[in-house]
N, C-alpha and C positions, 0 to 999 in steps of 0.2 A: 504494500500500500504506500502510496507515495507523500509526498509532505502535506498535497493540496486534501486528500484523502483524509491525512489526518486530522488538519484543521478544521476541515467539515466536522469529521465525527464529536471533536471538541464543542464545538458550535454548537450543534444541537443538541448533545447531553446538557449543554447549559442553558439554551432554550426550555427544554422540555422539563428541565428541574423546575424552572422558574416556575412556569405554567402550572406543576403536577402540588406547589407549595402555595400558591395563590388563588386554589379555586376548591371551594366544599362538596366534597364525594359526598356528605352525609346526605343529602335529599335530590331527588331529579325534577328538577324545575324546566329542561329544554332537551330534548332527544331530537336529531337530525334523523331524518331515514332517508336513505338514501340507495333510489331505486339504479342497479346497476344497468351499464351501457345508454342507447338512445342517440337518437337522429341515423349520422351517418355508420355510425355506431351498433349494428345488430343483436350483437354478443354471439351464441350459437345459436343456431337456426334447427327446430325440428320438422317434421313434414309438415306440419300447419300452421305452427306458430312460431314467431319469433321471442326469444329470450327477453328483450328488449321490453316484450309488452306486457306478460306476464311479470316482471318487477316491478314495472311502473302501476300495474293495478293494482298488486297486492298490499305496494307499497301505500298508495293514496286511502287505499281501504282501511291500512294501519294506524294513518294519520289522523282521519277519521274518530275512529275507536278512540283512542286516546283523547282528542278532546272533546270527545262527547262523554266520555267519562270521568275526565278530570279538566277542571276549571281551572287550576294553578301550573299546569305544566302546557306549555310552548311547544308545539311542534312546528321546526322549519324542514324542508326537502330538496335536497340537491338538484332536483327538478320534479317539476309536475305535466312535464309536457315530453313530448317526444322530439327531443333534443339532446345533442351532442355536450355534455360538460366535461373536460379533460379532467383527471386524476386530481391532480392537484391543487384546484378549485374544489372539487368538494370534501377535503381535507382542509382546506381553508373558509369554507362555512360555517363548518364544524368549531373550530378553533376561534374564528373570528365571533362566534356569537354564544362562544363559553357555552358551548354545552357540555352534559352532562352523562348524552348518552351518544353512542354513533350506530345504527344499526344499516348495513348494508343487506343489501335483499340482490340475490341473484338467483339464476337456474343452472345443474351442471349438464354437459354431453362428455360424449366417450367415444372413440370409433366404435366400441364393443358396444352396437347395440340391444345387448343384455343389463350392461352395468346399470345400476337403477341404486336408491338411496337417497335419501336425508343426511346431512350433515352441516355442522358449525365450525365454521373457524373463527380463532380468536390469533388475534397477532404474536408473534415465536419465530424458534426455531424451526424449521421444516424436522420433522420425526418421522418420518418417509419419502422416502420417491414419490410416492402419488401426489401427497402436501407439497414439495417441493414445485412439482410439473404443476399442479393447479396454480400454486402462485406464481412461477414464473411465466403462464400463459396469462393471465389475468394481468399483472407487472407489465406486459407486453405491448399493453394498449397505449403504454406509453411514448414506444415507438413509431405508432401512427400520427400521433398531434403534434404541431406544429411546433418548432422551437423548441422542441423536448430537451435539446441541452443545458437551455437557460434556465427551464423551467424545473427540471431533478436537479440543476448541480451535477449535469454530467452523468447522473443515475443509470446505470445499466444492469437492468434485472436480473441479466445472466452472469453478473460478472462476481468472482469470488470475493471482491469489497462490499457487494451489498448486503453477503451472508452474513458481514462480520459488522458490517451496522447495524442490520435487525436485530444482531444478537444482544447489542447495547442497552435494547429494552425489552427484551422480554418480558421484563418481568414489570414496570413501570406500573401498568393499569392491571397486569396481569389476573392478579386472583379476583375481581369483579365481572371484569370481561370474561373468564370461565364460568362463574359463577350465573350472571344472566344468559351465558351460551348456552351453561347445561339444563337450565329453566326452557328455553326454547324446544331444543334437542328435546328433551323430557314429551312435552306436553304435543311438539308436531308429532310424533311417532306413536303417544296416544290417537292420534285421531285421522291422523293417514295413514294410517298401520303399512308405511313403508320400511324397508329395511335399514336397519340401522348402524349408521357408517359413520358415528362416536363425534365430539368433538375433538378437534386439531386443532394445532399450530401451526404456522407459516409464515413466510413474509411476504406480506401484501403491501405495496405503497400506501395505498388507503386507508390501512389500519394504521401503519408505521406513523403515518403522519399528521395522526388528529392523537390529541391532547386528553384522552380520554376513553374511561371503559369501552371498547368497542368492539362489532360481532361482524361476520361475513357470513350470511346464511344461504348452502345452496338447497333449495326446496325441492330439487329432486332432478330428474335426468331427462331432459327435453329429447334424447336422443334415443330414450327409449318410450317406444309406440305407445304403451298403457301407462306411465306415468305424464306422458305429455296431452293423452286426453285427457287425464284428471287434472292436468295445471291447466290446460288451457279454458274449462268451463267455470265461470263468474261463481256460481254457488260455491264450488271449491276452492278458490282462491281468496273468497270470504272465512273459510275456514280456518285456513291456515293464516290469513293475519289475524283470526280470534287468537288460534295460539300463540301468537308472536305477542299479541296483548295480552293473554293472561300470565306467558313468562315474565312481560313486563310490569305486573302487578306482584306478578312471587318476589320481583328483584325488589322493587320497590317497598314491599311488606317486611322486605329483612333485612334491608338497611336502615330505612326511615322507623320500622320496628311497628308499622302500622296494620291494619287487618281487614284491607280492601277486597271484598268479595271479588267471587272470576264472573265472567259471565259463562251461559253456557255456549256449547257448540256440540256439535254433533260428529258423528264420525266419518268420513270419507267410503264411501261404498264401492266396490270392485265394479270399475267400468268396462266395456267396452268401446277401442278407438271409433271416434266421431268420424263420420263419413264426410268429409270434406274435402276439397281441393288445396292440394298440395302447393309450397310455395315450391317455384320453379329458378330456385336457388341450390347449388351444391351445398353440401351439409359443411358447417362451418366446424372447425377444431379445435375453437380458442379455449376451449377445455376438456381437459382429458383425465379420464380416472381408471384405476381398474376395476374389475368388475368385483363385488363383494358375497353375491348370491346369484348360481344358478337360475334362471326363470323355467327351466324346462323340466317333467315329470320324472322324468328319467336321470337316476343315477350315477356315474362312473367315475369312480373317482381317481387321478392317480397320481403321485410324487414323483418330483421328478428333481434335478439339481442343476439348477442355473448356474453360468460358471464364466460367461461372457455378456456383455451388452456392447452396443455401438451404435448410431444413428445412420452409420451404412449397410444395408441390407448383401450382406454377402450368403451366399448359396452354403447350402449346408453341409458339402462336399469344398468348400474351401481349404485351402491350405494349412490354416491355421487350423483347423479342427481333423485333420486326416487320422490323428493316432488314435482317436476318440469313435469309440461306437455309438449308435444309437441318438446320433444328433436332431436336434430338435428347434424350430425357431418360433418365434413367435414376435407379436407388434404390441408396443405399449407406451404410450407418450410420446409418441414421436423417437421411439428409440427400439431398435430390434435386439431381442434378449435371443441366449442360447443356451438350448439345456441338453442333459442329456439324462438317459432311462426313463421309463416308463412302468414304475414301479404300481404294487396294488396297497400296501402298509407303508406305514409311515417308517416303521422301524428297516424296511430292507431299503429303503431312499438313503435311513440315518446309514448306513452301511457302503451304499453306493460313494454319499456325501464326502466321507472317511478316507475313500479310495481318491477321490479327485484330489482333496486338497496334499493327500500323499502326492498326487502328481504334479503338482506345483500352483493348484486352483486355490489357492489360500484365501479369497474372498466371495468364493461358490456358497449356493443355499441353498435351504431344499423350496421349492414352489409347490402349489396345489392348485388340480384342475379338475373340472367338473364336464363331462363331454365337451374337452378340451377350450374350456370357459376359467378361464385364470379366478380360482377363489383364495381365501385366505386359511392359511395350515389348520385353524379352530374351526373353521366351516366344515374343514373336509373333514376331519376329525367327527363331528354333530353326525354328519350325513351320511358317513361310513354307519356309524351306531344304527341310523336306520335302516339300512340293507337286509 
């Protein structure tokens, strides 16, 4: 990191102390929501709907709620229209008008149109690959808007300076902002009974750079068919900002120590996709996860051991891989992984595992797959039990 690198980093630790010593956590008088992407700005696109709109309703619906329910607290919005506002405007809304809360509203995709889920980020260090690649594809949009160098300080999402400024605050707003995530998290998975892809960390510009408790919520997988009819119909997307407002009364109730009733809501019922016309746009990538649950009826599970990644897709009969049996590739993030075996237990993978890193794969691990649907070691683990 170079000297300009460092001074930065100095700067804003001294910024943000300032800020984090000058303003009362104890009660939430002004929450920003703040609906992701807008205008030229898509986000990811599914067969029917765009990302873009679905945030901006859920979000308006949000804002709503809150001051129809409460008289003392201020709601402002990074925007209420479908319009373009760069990054780092609406971290300075946030900031500029002392709020209290920051809550980002987005939708996630996947090329794996299986991958499906609920989840919350809260600003951190990336704790996986997946967290990593969602925030540096989200990060990314930085690079579209104009002047973007003036505008970061030079900020480059991908670059290893910016891992080691996020790390600077982890912890800052930290345990609030988990704590209204896991309120969120909690109460959507009551009532969408999607599956459950936990709160994270990561670093996200627009968490990184507001002053305050703050959440990145993706309300599920636009890029999968059956979750995208249920985000894309009004009844439903009224649902899920109930929950996002009755989390925001659990946070409220245990800070402020007060005992605001929820309202109710009702549950998300298993749809079938809407018969609609398709947007006749390629399926957009600006985010990517992998997939956490199988959707299919059918069973097969099997371990295998990762033991290469690269973003060049080389054949599996490559050179590099020739002394290796059983080669196997697969696409994730924009980066192609390579394993090898095709084991049925976990314990003969751990054995397989043992023999690579003898061979000099000392950063190999075991993966799990679900007719050949990348799930996670504790899933396969469940679904094996029910065989």
């Amino acid at each position: 990191m170079n000297f300009k690198k460092i001074f930065l980093v100095f700067f804003l630790l001294t910024f943000f102390n300032s800020l984090i010593f000058s303003q009362n956590r104890d009660k939430v008088k002004c929450i920003v929501i703040d609906a992701g992407h807008g205008g030229a700005d898509p986000g990811a696109l599914g067969k029917r709907v765009k990302e873009k709109d679905i945030n901006l309703s859920v979000a308006l619906k949000l804002g709503k709620l809150i001051t129809d329910n409460y008289n003392d607290v201020k709601v402002i919005y990074t925007r209420k229209s479908d319009v373009a506002v760069d990054l780092y405007k609406r971290a300075r809304i946030a900031n500029d008008n002392h709020a209290d809360l920051f809550i980002s509203i987005h939708c996630n995709a996947s090329e794996n149109k299986a991958a499906n889920g609920v989840e919350t980020f809260v600003m951190g260090l990336h704790k996986s690959e997946a967290s990593l690649a969602v925030a540096k594809k989200e990060n990314a949009a930085i690079l579209l808007e104009k002047n973007y160098e003036n505008n970061y300080e030079g900020f480059n999402p991908n670059s290893p300076e910016a891992n080691v400024i996020f790390s600077l605050y982890t912890s800052a707003y930290l345990k609030n902002s988990t704590l209204l995530a896991s309120y969120v998290q909690k109460n959507l998975l009551n009532y969408t009974k999607f599956i459950d892809r936990k709160v994270q960390q990561a670093g996200f510009w627009v968490l990184y750079k507001v002053a305050m408790p703050s959440i990145l919520i993706e309300l599920g997988f636009i890029s999968n068919v059956d979750e995208e009819a249920i985000m894309m119909k009004e009844e439903n997307q009224i649902i899920m900002a109930k929950c996002i407002y009755n989390a925001i009364v659990e946070y409220k109730n245990k800070i402020e120590e007060d005992t605001k009733s929820f309202i109710p809501v009702d549950i998300i019922e298993k749809q079938s996709p809407v018969e609609t016309p398709a947007i006749n746009t390629p399926m957009d990538t600006t985010k990517q996860e992998l997939v956490v649950k199988d959707s299919s009826n059918t069973i097969s599970i099997s371990y295998r051991v990762q033991f290469y990644a690269t973003t060049d897709d080389l054949p599996i009969d490559h050179q590099k891989f020739r002394k290796l049996n059983d080669v196997k590739k697969y696409s994730e993030n924009n980066w192609w992984k390579y394993t090898v075996g095709d084991e049925d237990s976990f314990e003969k993978a751990q054995k397989l595992l043992k023999e690579m890193k003898e061979k000099g794969y000392k950063d190999a691990f075991i993966v799990a797959f679900n007719n050949d649907s990348k799930i996670t070691i504790d899933e396969a683990k469940r679904l094996s039990r029910k065989k």
